[in-house]
PLY file of the C-alpha trace (Angstrom):
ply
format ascii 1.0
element vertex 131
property float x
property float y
property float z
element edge 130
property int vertex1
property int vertex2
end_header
64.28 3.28 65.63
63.46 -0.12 66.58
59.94 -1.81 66.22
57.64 -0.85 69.29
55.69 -3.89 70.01
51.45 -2.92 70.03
49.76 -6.30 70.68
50.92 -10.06 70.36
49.16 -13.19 70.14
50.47 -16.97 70.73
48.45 -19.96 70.15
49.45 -23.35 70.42
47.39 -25.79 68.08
47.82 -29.81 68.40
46.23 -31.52 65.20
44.15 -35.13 65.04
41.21 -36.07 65.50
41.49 -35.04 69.07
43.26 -31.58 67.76
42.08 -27.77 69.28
43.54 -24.11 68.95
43.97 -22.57 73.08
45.66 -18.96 73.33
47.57 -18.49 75.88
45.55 -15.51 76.96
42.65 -18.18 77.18
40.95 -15.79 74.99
40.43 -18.72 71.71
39.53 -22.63 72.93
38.74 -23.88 70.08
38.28 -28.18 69.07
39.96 -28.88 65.60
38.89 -32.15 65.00
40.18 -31.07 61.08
42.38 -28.64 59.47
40.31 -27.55 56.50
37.49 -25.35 56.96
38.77 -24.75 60.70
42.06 -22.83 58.74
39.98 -20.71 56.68
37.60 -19.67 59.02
40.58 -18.33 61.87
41.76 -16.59 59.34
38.72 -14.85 58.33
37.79 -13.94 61.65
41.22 -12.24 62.62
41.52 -10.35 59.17
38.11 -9.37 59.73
38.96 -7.90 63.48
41.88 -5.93 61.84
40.10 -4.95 59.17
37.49 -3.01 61.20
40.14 -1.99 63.50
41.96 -0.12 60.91
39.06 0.94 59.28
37.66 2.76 62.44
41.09 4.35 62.60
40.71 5.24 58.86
37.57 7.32 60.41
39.51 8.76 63.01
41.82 9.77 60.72
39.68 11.13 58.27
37.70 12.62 60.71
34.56 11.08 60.06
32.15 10.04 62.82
30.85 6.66 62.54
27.16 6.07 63.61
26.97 2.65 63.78
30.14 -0.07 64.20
31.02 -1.43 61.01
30.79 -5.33 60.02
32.83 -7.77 57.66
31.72 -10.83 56.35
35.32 -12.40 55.00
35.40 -15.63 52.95
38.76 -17.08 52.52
38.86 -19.92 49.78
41.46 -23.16 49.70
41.98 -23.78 45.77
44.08 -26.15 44.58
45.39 -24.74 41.34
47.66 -26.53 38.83
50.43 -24.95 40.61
49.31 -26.02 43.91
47.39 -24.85 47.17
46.28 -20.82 47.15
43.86 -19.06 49.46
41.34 -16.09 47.78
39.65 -13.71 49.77
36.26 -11.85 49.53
35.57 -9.29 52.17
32.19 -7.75 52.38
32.42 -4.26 54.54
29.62 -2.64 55.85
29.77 1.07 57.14
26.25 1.78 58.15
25.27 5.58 58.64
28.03 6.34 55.80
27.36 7.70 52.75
28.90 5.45 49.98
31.58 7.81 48.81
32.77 8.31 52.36
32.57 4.38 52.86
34.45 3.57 49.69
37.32 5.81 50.56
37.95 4.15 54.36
37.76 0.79 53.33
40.45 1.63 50.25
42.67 3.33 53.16
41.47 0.78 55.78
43.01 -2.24 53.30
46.04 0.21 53.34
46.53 0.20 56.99
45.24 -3.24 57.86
48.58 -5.66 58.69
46.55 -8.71 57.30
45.71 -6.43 54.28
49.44 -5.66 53.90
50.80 -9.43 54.38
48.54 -11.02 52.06
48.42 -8.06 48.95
50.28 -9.38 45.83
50.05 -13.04 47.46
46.47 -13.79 46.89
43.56 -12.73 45.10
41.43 -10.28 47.25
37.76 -8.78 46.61
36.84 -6.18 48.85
33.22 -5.26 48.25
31.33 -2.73 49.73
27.94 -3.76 51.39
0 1
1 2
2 3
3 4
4 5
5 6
6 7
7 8
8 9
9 10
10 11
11 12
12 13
13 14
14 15
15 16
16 17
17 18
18 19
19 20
20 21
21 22
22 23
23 24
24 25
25 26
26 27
27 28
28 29
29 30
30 31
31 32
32 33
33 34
34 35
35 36
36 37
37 38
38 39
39 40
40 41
41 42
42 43
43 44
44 45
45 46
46 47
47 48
48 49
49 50
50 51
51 52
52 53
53 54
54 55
55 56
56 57
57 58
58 59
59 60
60 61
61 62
62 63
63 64
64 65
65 66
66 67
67 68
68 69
69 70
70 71
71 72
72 73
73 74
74 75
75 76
76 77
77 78
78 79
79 80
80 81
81 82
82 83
83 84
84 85
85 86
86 87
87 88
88 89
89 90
90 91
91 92
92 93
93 94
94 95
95 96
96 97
97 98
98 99
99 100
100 101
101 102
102 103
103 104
104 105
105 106
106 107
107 108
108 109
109 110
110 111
111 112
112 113
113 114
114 115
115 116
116 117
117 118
118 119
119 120
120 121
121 122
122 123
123 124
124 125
125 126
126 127
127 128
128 129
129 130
């Protein structure tokens, strides 16, 4: 069976002083006068928008109604280790109206179905806390 495209996303970025990050949706215009935090924080935003993508679908799933839209507050750190340049990430989930049993199970199933989850587990170090 051969992959069925769901969604795509192309950005072009131009670096400098005079850099920026356009989609060509025009949904992101963003000025990049520097790389570094302006990396991180992309990054944290669109792992945070799958995140609570794929944990609402982890509701669906698990039939659970959710009274309130969840929120992530992601962190993604640049180290510079002996062995070079690694990100960490720290991902603090909130599922308000959700007992904490119920919370803790679709945000452990939500990191399994999350694409960002799945591309960056065993690559960096990841804290997912629930808030």
């Amino acid at each position: 069976m051969a992959d069925k495209i769901l969604f795509s996303g192309t950005t072009h970025v131009k670096g400098g002083a005079e850099g920026y990050a356009r989609s060509t949706n025009g949904v992101l215009d963003l000025a990049l006068p520097q790389p570094h935090p302006a990396a991180e924080n992309l990054f944290a935003a669109a792992w945070s928008a799958c995140f609570i993508g794929a944990l609402e679908l982890a509701a669906s799933q698990k039939k659970v109604t959710l009274p309130a839209s969840p929120e992530a507050d992601t962190t993604i750190e640049l180290l510079n280790r002996a062995d070079g340049f690694v990100l960490r990430a720290r991902l603090d989930i909130s599922v308000p109206g959700v007992d904490r049993d119920t919370a803790h199970e679709l945000v452990d199933l939500a990191h399994r179905i999350c694409p960002y989850s799945k591309a960056v587990e065993g690559n960096i170090d990841i804290e997912l806390n629930l808030a």
